[in-house]
N, C-alpha and C positions, 0 to 999 in steps of 0.2 A: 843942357839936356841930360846928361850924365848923370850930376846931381840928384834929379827929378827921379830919373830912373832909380838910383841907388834909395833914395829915398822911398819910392814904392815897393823895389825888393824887400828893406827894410821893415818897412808896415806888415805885407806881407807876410814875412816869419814871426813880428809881433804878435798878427791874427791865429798863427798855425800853431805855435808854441804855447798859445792859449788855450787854444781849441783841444790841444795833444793834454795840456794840464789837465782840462777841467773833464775830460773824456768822455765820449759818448758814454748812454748809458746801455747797461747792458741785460740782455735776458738771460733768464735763467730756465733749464726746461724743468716742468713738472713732474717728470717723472722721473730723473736721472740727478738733476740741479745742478748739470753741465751747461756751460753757456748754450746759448741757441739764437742762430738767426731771423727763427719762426714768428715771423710779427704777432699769430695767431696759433694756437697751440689746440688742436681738433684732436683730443685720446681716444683709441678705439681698443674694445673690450674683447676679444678674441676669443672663443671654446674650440678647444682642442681634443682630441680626443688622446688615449695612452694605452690603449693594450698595442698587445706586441705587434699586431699587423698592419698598426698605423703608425711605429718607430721606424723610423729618423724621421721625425717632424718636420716638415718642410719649410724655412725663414723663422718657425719660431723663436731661433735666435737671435734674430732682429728686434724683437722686444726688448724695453725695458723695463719693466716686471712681471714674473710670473707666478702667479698662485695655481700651486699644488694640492687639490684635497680629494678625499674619496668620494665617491659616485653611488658604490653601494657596499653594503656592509659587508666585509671580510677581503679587502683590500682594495679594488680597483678605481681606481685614481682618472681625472682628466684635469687637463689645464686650464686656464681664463689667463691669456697674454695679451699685455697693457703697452700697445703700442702709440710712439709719439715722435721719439729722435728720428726714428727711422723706422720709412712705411716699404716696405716689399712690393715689389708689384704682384707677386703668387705666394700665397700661404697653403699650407695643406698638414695635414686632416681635418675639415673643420665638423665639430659632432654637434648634440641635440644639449640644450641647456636644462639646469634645474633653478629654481628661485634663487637658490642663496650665491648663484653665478650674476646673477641680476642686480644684488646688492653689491655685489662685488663693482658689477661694473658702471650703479650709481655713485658709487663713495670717488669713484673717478670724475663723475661727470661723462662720462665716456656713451659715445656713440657702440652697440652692442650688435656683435656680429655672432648669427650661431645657424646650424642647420637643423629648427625644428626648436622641439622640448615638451617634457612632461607634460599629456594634456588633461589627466586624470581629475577629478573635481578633490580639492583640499592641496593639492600638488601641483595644478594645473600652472604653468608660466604664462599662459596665457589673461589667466583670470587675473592672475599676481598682477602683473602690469597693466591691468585696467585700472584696478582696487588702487596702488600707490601711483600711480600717474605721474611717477618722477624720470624714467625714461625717454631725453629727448628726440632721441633716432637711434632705429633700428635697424638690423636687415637680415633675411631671414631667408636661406639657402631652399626651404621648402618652396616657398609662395616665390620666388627669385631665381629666374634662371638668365640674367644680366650678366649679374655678378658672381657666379657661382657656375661649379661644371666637374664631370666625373672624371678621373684620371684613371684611364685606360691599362694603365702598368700594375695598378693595384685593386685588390679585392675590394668590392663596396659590402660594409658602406663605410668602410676606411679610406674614402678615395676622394673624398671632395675637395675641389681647391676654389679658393678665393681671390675673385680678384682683388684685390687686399688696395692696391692705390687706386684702382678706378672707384671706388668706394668713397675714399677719402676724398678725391677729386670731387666729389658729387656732393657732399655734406656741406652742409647748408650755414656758414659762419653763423648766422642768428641765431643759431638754435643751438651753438656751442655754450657749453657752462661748466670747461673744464676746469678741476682743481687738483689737490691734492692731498691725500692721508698722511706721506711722511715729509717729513721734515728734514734737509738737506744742509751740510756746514762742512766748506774746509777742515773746519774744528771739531771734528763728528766725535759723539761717545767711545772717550774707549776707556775700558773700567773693568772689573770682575776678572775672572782667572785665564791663564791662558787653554786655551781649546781649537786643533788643529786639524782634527778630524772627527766627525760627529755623521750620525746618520739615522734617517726616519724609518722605522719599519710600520710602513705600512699590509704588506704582506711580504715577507721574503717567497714564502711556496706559491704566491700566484704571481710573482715577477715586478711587485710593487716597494723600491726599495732604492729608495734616492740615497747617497751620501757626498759628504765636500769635506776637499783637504784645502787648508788654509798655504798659499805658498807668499813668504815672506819676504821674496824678493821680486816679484809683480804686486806683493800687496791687493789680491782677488784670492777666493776661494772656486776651483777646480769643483765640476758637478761630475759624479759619477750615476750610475743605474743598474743594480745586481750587480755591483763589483766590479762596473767595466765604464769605460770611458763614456759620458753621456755626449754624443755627438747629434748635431744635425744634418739633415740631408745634404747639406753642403761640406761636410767631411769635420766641421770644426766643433770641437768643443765647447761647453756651454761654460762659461765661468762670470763670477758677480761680485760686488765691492761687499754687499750685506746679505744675509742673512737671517728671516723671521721665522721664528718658529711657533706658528699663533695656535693655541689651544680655543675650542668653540667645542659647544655642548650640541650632539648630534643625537638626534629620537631618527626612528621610523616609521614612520606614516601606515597608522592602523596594521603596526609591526610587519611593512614589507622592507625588505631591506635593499628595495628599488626604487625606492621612496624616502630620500632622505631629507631630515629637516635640520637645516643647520642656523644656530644660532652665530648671526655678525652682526647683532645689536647687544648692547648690555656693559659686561665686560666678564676677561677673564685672562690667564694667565699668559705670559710670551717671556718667550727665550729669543735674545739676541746675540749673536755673531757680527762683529764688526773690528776690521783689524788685528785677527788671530783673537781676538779677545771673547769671552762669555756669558750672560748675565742676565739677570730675570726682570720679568716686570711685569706691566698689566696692558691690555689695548681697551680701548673706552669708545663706544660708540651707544649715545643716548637714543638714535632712532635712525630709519635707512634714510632720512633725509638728510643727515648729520656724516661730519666727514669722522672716522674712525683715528682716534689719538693714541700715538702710542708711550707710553710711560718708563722709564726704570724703576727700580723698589725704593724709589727717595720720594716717589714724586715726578720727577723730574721730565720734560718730554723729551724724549730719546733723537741725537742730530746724527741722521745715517754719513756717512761716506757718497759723496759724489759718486754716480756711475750706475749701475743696475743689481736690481733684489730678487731673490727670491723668496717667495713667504708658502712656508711650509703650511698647512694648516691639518690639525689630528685631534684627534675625538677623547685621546686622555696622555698624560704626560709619561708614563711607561714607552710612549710611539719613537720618543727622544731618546739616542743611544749616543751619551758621551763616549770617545774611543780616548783620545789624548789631546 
């Protein structure tokens, strides 16, 4: 009986010792390309709003990537936060979208959350996503009072909050067709000069004015805002493995400069940050049904740092302020 038994123990660790070799496989998430348990990866597309009565954003640190661009002409900025690792159960400020947030949040695949948008005819988001009919799900804090509600401590229409996981709980697996624009490698780019502190002026006099110090013993770059710690309503600072600094060719819709048109089809130039390091290249996207490719100046497609981005996005290359 002994025997028998030794012998099945034996089989046993045979099997296991196998099983541990040949090792599950594993996932990788789309947005950070940090392992993930997520059989099913549902990305959601987030509008933020950024003037000052809607700072300290609330979970937007929970993202993992955030595109930064202006809104209208002469600085002011809102965000489009690309959530996947981790979903919030409350987000807030969530503001009104423009097109080229839409494209944004196609090149994800990403289910798109916003309160409202541009309804103007040539400008209209509305009309946009009838015309390109590549957005799988939406939800939209006007026409939706489920998921969405006014936060009493704060001014509106700086106040809205999202239920941000009841949302995600509700989306619909089928109609998921998440991807992704960058490209993720232990072995990520590092190349070009070193650069440890650098920052975007988009307005310094209207309070629009991101910058990040590179600290090289976390190996993440620190996000500042007007020269002060950029925190979230949760007290912690924003910090990110890479950072993009994508150039797009921005007109004004029958010159209102509340009307922006922003080009993220085509190509054009980017500056990357990845590992203390610095260096140019081009982003490539042939059309908004196409995932947007981002390049070095060889050629080459650029492999970010595991973890989360930020991507800057500015209207001309003067916006980019190397410091050291």
């Amino acid at each position: 009986m002994k025997k028998i038994l030794s012998a099945l123990i034996a089989l046993i660790l045979v099997f296991s010792a196998a099983a541990l070799a040949e090792g599950d496989p594993v996932n990788y998430s789309l947005t950070t390309g940090l392992p993930t348990d997520k059989a099913e990866q549902k990305i959601i597309a987030v509008q933020f709003d950024n003037t000052g009565k809607a700072r300290p954003q609330m979970n937007m640190i929970e993202a993992d990537v955030i595109y930064e661009a202006e809104l209208t002409n002469g600085g002011y900025t809102r965000y489009t936060a690309i959530f996947n690792d981790t979903i919030p159960e409350l987000v807030e400020a969530i503001r009104s979208a423009r097109i080229f947030h839409i494209d944004i949040a196609i090149d994800w695949g990403a289910t798109f959350v916003h309160f409202g948008g541009q309804q103007m005819a040539g400008t209209s988001i509305y009309d946009y996503l009838n015309s390109v009919g590549l957005l799988h799900s939406r939800y939209d804090g006007l026409t939706n009072s489920k998921d969405f509600y006014r936060d009493t401590s704060r001014v509106a229409p700086y106040n809205v909050v999202c239920r941000l996981s009841q949302i995600y709980d509700g989306i619909n697996s089928e109609n998921v067709h998440a991807r992704s624009p960058l490209t993720f490698n232990e072995n990520y780019t590092v190349r070009g000069t070193n650069s440890n502190i650098f920052r975007i002026n988009y307005s310094i006099d209207q309070g629009y004015y991101p910058s990040y110090q590179y600290i090289p013993e976390e190996g993440v770059y620190y996000r500042f805002y007007n020269r002060r710690d950029n925190l979230d309503a949760n007290g912690e600072q924003y910090k990110c493995a890479n950072v993009i600094v994508m150039q797009a060719d921005y007109t004004w819709y029958g010159g209102d400069i509340e009307r922006p048109v922003v080009a993220l089809t085509g190509t054009n130039r980017c500056d990357y940050f990845i590992g203390g390091k610095h260096f140019t290249g081009s982003w490539v996207r042939s059309d908004v049904s196409a995932n947007t490719t981002f390049y070095d100046d060889e050629g080459n497609i650029v492999l970010f740092k595991p973890g989360k981005t930020f991507i800057q996005i500015i209207k001309k290359a003067e916006q980019l302020e190397l410091v050291n």
